[in-house]
C-alpha positions as CSV (number, residue, x, y, z in Angstrom):
1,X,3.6,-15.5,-21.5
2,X,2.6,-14.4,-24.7
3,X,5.1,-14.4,-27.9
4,X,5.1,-10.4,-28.3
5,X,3.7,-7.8,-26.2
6,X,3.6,-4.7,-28.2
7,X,2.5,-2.0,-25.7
8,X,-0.2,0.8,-27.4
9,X,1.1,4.5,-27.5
10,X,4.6,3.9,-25.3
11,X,6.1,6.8,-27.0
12,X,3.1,9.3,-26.7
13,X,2.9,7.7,-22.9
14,X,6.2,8.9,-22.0
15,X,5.8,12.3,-23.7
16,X,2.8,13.3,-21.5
17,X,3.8,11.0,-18.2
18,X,7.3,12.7,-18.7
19,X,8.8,10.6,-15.9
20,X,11.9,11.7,-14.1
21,X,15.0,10.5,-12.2
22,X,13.6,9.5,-8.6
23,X,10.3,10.2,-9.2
24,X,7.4,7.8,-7.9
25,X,4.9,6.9,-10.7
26,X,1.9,4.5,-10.5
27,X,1.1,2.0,-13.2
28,X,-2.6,1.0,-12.3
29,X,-3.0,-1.6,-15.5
30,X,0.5,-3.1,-15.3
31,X,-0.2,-6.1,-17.3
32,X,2.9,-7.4,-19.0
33,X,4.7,-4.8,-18.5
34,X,5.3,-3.2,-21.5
35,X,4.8,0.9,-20.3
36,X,6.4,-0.2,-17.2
37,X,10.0,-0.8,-18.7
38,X,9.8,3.1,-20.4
39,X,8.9,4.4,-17.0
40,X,11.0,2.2,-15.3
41,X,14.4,3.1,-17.3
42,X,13.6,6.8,-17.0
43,X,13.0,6.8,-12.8
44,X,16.3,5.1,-11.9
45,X,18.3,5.5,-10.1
46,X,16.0,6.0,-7.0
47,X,12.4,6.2,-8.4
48,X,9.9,4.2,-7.9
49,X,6.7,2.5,-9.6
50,X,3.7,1.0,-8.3
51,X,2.4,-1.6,-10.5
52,X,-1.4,-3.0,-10.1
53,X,-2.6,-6.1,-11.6
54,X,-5.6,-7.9,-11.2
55,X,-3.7,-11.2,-12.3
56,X,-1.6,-12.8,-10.3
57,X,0.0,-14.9,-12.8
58,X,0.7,-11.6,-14.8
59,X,2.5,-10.1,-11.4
60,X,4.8,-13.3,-11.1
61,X,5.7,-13.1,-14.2
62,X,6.6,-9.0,-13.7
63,X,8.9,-10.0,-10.4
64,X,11.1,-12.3,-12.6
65,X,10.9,-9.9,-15.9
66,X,12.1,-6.5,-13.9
67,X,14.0,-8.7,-11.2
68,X,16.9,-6.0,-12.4
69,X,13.8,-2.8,-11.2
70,X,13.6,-5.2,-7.9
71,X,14.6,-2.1,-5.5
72,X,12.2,0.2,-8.1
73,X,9.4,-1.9,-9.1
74,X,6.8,-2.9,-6.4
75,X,4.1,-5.0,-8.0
76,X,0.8,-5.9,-6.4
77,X,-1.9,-8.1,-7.2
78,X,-5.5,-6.0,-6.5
79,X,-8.0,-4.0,-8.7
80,X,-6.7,-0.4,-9.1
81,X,-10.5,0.8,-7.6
82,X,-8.2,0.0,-4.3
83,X,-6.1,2.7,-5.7
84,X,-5.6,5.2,-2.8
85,X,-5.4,2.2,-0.2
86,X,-2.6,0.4,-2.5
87,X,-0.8,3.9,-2.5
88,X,-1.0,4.5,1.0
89,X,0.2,0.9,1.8
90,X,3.5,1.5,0.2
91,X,4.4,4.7,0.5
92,X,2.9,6.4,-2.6
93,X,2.3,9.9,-1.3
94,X,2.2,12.9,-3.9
95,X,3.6,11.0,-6.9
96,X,4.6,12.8,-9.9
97,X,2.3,10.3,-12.4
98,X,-0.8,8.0,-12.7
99,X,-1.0,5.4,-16.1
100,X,-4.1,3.8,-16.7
101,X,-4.3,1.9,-20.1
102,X,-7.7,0.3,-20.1
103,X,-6.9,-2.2,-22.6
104,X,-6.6,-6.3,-22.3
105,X,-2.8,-7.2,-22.2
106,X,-2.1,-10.0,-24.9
107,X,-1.8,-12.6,-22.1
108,X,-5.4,-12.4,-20.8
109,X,-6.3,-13.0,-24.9
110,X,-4.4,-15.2,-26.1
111,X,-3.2,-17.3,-22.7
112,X,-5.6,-16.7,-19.7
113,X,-8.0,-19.3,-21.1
114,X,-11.2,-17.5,-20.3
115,X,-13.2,-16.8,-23.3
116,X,-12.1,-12.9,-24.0
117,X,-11.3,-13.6,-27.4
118,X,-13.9,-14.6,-30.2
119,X,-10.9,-16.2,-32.1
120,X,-10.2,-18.8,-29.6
121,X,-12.9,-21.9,-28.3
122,X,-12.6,-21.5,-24.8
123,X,-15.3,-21.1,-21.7
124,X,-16.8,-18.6,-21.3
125,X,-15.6,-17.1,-18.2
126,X,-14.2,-13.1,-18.8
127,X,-13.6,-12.8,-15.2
128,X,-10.4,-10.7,-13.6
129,X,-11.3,-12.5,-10.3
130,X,-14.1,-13.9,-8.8
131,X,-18.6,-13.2,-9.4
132,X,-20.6,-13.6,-12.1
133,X,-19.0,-15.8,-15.4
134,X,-20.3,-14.4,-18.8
135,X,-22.3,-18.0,-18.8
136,X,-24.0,-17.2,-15.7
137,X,-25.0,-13.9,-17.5
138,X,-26.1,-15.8,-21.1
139,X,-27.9,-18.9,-19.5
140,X,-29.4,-17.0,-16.5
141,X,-30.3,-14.0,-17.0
142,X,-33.6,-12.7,-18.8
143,X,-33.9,-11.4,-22.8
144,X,-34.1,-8.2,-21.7
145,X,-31.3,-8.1,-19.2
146,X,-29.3,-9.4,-21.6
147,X,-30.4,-6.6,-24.5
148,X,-29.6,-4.0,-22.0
149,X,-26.6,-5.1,-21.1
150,X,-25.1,-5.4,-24.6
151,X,-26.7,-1.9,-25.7
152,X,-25.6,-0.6,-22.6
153,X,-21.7,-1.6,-22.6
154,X,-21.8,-2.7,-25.7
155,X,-23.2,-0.1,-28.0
156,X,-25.1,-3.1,-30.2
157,X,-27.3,-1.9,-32.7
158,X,-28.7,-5.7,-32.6
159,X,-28.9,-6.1,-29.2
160,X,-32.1,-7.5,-28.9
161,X,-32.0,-9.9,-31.8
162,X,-28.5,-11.1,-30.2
163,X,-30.8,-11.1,-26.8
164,X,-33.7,-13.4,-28.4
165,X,-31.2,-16.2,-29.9
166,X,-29.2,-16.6,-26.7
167,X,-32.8,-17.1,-25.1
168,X,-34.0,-19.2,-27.6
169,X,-30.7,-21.4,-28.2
170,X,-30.2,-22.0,-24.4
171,X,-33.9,-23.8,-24.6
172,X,-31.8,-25.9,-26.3
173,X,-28.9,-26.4,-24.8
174,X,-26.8,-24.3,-22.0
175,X,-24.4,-21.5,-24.2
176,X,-20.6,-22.9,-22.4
177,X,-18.1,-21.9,-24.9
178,X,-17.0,-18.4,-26.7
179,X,-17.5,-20.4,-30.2
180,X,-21.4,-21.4,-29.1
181,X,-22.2,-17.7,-28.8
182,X,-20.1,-16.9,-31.7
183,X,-22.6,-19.1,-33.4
184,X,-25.5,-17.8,-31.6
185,X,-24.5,-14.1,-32.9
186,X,-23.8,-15.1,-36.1
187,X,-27.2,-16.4,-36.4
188,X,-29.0,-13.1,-34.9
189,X,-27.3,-10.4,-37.3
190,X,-27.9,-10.2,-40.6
191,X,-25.5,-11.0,-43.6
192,X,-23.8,-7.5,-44.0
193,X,-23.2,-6.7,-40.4
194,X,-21.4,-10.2,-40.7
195,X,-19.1,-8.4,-43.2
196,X,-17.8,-5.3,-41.7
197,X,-14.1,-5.0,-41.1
198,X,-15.1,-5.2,-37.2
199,X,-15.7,-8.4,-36.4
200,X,-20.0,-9.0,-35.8
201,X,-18.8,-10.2,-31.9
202,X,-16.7,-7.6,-30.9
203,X,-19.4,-5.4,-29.0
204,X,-21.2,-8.2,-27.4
205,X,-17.9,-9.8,-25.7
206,X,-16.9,-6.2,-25.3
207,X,-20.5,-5.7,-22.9
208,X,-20.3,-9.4,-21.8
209,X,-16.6,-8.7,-20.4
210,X,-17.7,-5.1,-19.0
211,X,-20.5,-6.8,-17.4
212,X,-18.6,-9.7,-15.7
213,X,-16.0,-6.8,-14.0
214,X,-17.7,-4.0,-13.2
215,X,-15.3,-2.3,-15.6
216,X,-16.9,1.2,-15.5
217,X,-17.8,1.5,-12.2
218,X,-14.2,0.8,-11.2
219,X,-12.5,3.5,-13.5
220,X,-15.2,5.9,-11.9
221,X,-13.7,5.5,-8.4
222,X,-10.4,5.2,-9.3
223,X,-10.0,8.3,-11.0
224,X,-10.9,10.8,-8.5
225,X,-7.7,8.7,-6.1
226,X,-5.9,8.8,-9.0
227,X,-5.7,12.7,-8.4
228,X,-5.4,12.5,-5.2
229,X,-2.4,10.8,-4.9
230,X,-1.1,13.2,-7.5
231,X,1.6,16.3,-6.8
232,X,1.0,19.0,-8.0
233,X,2.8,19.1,-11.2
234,X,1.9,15.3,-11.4
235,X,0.0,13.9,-14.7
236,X,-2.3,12.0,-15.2
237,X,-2.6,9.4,-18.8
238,X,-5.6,7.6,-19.3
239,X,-5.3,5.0,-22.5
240,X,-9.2,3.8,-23.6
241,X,-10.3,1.3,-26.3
242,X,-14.2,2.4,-26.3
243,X,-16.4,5.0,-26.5
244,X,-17.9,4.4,-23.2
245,X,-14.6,4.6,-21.3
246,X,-13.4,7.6,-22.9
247,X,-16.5,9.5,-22.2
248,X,-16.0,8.8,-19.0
249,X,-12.4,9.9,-19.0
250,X,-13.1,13.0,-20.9
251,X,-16.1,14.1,-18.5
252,X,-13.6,13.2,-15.5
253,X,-11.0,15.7,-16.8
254,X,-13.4,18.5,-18.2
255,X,-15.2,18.4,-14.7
256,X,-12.0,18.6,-13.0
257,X,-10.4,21.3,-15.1
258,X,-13.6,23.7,-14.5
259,X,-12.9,23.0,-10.8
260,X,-8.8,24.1,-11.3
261,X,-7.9,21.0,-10.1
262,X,-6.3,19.9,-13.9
263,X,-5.3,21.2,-16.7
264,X,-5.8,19.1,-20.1
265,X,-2.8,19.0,-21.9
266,X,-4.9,16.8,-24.8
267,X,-7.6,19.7,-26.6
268,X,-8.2,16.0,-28.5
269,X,-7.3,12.7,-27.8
270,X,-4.3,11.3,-29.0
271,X,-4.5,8.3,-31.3
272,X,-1.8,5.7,-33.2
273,X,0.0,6.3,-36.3
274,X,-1.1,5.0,-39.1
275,X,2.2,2.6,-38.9
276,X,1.6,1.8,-35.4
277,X,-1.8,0.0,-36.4
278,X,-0.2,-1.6,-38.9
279,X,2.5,-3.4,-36.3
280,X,-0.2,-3.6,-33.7
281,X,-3.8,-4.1,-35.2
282,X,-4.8,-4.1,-31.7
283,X,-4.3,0.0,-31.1
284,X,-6.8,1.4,-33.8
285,X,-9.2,2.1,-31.0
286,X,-6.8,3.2,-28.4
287,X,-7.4,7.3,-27.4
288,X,-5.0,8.6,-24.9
289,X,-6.2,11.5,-22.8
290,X,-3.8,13.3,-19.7
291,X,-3.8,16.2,-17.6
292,X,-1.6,17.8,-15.4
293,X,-2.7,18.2,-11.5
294,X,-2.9,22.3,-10.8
């Protein structure tokens, strides 16, 4: 596992999840953990905390972390689309509080080996499980697929100059590696976009990776189970790291707050300290949004 895993937002987490003695909560992004041990300390003795993972190696790792949680922790290995099913499966039935933090745990960056980071020369993979690779989407698929894909997940300004030099470059050779598109992207922006404090590949691995998993579509079904399964009384906290997610989130909860199904406790979304983004670079983006089921 990774050396640190500094989990965005715990404290703001716990203040709007506000989990309590013997209650069941659901962590649908459990990655390594790092939520899960708040919620976990504040449930005991009785409670009880569903924890989904797409990675199976991440859930092993969870059963021997929390092997103390054993009788309160019940990890499983599946996309959290399968929400509701998962929940039904184990005895989930009206539970007092959904987590979703859409962001990449530090394991699937720095240790999973498959090309999410632009930092590290590895292939380029980005899938949770199995489909479509990110190469299959660079070498296969046409110019403008590709520009639509990055402008579509990816918000890229340059999308279609990034889209012409992955076309032209594979002519040349097949585009394996995260370093070879690095390359390619460094090549298709110009000199000042190279510059800014984001880095120039950010957006296109972000719409490469979105791409791969199907990464918006499944946070569209899973959050109308994730209310579902609620109490009432039982809140919801959605962590983002992009635009495109949080609109989605924040349409989700406006739509079901007109309805009298929630009620937003976040007017705005709640972001990291100043100091928190100095100890964890990786939260600037992070917006946390949460409602309480009506």
């Amino acid at each position: 596992m990774c050396s640190v895993h500094i989990p965005v937002l715990r404290n703001e987490v716990i203040r709007f999840l506000e989990p309590e003695k013997d209650g069941d909560y659901v962590d649908c992004t459990i990655g390594e953990g790092g939520h899960a041990q708040a919620i976990l300390e504040k449930i005991l003795p009785k409670g009880r905390l569903l924890g989904i993972d797409l990675t199976e190696e991440l859930i092993e790792f969870l059963r021997l972390k929390f092997k103390e949680f054993e009788k309160n922790l019940v990890p499983v290995c599946d996309n959290f689309s399968n929400l509701k099913k998962n929940a039904e499966n184990f005895g989930f039935k009206d539970v007092s509080g959904v987590l979703f933090d859409l962001g990449l745990s530090s394991w699937h960056l720095e240790k999973s080996g498959k090309g999410f980071s632009f930092m590290r020369d590895e292939p380029l993979d980005m899938r949770f499980e199995g489909g479509v690779r990110a190469d299959d989407i660079v070498n296969g698929y046409s110019e403008d697929k590709i520009a639509r894909i990055l402008i579509e997940f990816g918000e890229e300004r340059f999308a279609r100059r990034i889209a012409k030099t992955i076309v032209l470059e594979r002519k040349f050779r097949p585009i394996k590696t995260t370093f070879q598109l690095v390359d390619v992207i460094r090549r298709a922006v110009p000199l000042s976009y190279q510059k800014r404090r984001i880095h120039f590949a950010t957006k296109t691995f972000q719409a490469l990776r979105i791409a791969v998993n199907g990464e918006l579509e499944n946070l569209k079904k899973a959050l109308p189970q994730a209310v579902e399964i609620l109490k009432p009384g039982g809140k919801i906290v959605v962590i983002s790291f992009h635009s495109l997610e949080d609109r989605i989130v924040k349409n989700f909860l406006r739509e079901n707050s007109r309805k009298r199904i929630l009620k937003i406790l976040t007017k705005k979304p709640v972001c990291p300290t100043t100091i928190e983004v100095m100890r964890n670079p990786r939260a600037r983006s992070a917006k946390l949004r949460a409602a309480v089921k009506i």
